[in-house]
N, C-alpha and C positions, 0 to 999 in steps of 0.2 A: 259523815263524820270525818274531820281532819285528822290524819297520820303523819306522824314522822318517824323516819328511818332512825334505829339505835347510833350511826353512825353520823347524823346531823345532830342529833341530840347530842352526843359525848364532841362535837367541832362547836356549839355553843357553852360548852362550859368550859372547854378550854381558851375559849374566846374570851372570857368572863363575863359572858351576861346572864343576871340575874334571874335564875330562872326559877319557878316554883312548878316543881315534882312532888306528884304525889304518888306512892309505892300501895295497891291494895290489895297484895300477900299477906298472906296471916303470918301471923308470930314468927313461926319456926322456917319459914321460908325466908321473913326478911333477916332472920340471928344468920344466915348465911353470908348475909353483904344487900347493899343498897347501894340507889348510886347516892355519890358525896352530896350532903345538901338535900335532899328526898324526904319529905314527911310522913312520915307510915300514918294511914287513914285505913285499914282493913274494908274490904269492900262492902261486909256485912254493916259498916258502921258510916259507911258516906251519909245513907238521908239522915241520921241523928246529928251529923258533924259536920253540913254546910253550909251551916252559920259562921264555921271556921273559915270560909271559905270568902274573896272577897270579886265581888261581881265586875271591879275593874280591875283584875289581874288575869293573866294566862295560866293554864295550868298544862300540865302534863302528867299525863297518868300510864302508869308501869304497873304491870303485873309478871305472871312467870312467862308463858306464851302469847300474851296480848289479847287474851279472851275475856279475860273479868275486865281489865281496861280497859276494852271495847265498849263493855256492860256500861262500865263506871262513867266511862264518856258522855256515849249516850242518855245518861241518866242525868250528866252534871249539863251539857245542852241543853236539854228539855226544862232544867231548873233554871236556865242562865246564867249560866257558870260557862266562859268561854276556854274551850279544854279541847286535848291533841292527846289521840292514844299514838304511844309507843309501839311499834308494829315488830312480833317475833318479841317482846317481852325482854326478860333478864337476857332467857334462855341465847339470848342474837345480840347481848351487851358485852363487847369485849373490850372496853373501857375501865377504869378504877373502879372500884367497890371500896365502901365503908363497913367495917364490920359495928352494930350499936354496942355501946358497948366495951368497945377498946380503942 
């Protein structure tokens, strides 16, 4: 499974490249903040919602500690879905946050 560090992640989006994040915190974890740009996909709901999902793009997936993301990783691999979990999650994000919402 591919990893990258919260702090390469947060030096590509300040770099401005186009990156598609996907966040798979439930509700009340993501009303805390997400990073800017993040699509909330709840991890419960990834196999119903990887249609959404497109097989020539990169994804990166975030959760709180980097354990469901691991899941969600390995789940979106095994589908074909070429994805990077986030390693240490929000909880190791000390970058901007989006609150949805406001």
């Amino acid at each position: 499974m591919k990893e990258i560090q919260p702090t390469e992640l947060a030096d590509k989006l300040k770099q401005g490249e186009k990156l598609h994040i996907i966040d798979v915190r439930e509700d009340d974890e993501v009303a805390t903040g997400m990073i800017p740009g993040a699509k909330h996909i709840r991890l419960g709901e990834i196999p119903e919602r990887i249609d959404e999902l497109d097989k020539d793009e990169h994804y990166y997936i975030v959760c709180r500690s980097g354990g469901r993301s691991g899941r969600a990783t390995e789940y979106l691999e095994a589908n074909g879905i070429n994805a990077t979990n986030m390693n240490g999650g929000m909880l190791a994000w000390e970058d901007e946050i989006e609150v949805p919402g406001k």
